[in-house]
Backbone as CSV, one residue per row, in Angstrom:
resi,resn,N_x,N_y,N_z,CA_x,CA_y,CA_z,C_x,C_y,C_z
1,UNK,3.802,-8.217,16.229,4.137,-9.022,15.077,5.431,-8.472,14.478
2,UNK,6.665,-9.137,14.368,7.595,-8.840,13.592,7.632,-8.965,12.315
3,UNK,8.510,-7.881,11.815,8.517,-7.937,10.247,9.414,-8.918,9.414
4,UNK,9.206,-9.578,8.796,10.403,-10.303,8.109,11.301,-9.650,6.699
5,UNK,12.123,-9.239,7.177,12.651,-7.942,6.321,12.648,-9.251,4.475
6,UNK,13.636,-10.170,4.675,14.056,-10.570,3.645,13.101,-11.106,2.755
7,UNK,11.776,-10.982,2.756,10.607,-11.298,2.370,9.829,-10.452,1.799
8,UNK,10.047,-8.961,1.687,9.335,-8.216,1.805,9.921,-7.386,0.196
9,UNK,8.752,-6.742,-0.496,9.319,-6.366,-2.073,9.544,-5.344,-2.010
10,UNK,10.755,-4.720,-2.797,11.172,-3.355,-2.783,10.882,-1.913,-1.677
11,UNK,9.180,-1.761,-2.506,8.832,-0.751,-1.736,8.464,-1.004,-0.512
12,UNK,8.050,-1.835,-0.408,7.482,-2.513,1.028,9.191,-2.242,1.876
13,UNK,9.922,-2.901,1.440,10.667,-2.801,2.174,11.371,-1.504,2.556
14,UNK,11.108,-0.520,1.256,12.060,0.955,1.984,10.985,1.639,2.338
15,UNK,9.919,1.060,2.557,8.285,1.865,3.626,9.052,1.573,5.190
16,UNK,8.983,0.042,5.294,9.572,-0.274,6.351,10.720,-0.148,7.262
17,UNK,11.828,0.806,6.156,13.012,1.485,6.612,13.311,2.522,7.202
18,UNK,12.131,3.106,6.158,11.711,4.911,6.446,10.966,5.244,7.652
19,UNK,10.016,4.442,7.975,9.227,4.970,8.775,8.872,3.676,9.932
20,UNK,9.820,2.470,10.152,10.126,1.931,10.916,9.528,0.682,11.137
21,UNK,9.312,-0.611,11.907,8.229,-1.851,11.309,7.543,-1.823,13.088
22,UNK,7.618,-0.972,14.008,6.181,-1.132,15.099,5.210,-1.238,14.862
23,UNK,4.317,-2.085,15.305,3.130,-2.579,14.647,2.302,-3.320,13.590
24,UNK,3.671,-3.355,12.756,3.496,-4.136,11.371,2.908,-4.918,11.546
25,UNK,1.748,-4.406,10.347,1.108,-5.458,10.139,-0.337,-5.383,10.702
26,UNK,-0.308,-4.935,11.777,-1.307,-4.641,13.289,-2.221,-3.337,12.922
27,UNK,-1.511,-2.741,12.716,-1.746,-1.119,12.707,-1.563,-0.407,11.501
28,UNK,-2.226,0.433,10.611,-1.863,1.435,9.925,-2.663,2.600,9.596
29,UNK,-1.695,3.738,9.137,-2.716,4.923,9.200,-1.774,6.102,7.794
30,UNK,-2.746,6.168,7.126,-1.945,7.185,5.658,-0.947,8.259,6.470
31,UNK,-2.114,8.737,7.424,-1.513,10.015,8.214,0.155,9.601,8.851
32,UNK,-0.166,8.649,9.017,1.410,8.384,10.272,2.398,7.586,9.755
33,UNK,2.193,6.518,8.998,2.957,5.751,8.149,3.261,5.959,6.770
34,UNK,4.610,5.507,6.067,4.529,5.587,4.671,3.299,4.983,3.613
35,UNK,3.402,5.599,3.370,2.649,4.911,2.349,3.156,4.305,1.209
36,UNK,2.813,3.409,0.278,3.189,2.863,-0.477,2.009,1.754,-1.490
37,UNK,2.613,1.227,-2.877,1.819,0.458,-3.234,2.290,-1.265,-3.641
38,UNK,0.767,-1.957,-4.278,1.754,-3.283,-4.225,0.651,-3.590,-5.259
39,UNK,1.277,-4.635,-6.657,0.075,-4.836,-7.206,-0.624,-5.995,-6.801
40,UNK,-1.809,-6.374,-7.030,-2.850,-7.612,-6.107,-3.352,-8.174,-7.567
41,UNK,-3.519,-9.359,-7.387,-5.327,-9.628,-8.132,-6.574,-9.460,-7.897
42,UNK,-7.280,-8.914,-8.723,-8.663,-8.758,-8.210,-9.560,-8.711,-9.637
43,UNK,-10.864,-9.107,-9.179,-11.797,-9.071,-10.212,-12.844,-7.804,-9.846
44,UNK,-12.386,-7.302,-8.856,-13.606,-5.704,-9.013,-13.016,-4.905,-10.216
45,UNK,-13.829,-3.767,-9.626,-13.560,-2.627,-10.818,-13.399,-1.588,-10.170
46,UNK,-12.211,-0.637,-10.747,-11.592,0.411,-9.418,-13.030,1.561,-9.312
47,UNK,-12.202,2.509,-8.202,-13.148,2.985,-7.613,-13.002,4.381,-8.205
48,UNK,-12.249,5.009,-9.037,-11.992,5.991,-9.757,-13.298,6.309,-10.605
49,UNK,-13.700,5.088,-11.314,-14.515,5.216,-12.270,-14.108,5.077,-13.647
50,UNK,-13.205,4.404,-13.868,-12.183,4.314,-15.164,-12.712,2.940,-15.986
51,UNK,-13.543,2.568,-15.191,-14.029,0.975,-15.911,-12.680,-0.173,-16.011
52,UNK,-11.623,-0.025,-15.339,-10.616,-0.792,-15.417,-10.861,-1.466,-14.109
53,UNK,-10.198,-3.141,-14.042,-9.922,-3.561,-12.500,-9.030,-2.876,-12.091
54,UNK,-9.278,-3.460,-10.624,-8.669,-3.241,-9.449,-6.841,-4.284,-9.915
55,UNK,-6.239,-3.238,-9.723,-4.800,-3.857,-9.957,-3.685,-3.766,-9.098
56,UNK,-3.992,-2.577,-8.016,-3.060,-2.252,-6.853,-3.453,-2.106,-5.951
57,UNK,-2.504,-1.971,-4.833,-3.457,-1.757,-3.741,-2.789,-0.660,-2.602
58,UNK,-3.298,0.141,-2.053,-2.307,1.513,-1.349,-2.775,1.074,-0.215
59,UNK,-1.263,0.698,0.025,-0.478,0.159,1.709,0.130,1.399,2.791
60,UNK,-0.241,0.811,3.605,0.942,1.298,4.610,0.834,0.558,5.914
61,UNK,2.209,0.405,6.653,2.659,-0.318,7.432,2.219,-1.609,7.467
62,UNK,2.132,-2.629,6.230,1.919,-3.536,5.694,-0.004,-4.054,5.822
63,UNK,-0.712,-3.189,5.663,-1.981,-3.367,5.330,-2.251,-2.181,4.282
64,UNK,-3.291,-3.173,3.960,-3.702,-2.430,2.397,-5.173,-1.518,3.011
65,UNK,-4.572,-0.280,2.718,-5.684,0.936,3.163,-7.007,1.473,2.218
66,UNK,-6.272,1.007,0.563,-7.557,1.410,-0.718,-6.776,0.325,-1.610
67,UNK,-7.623,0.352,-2.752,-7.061,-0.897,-3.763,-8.194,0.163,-4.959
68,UNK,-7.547,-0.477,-6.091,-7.795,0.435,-7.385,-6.957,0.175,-8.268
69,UNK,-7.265,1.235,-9.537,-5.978,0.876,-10.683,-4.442,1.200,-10.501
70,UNK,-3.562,1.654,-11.396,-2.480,1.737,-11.011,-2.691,3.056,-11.227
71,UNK,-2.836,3.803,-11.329,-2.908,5.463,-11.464,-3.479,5.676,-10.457
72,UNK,-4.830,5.469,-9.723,-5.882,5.944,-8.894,-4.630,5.750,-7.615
73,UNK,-4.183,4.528,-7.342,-3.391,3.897,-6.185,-1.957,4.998,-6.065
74,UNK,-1.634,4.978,-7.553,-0.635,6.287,-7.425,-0.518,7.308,-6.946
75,UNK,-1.515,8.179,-7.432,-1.935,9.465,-6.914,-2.503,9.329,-5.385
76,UNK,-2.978,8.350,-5.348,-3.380,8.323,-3.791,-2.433,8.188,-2.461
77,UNK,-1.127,6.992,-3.130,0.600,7.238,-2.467,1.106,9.059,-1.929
78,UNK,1.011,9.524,-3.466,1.462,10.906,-3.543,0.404,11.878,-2.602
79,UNK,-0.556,11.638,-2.617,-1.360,12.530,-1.699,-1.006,12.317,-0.480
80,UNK,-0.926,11.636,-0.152,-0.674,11.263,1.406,0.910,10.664,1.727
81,UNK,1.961,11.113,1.219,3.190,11.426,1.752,3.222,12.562,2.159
């Protein structure tokens, strides 16, 4: 599956710069790919335990790997760069 660069938002797109678009889309893994986030809609409730929804979601190589608030999704980017 090819990536369509001019479509793709900010971070998404310098995930896809950094660490290259093979597999996009197909494939992803925290360990091997950038990671990154994107915000979503959702009506759950994150998984932190914060009683807030689900507002983001932690990507890499364009699939979403965890989803949560914007802090939980944060720290979870930073752990796994």
């Amino acid at each position: 599956m090819s990536a369509d660069l001019s479509k793709m938002a900010p971070a998404e797109l310098k995930a896809a710069m950094t660490g290259g678009t093979d597999g996009w889309g197909s494939y992803a893994s925290a360990a091997e790919h950038v990671p990154y986030s994107r915000p979503v809609v959702s009506r759950r409730r994150c998984l932190c335990g914060c009683k807030s929804r689900e507002t983001h979601a932690g990507m890499a190589n364009g699939i979403a790997l965890t989803n949560g608030c914007e802090l939980y999704v944060a720290r979870w980017v930073r752990a796994h760069r």
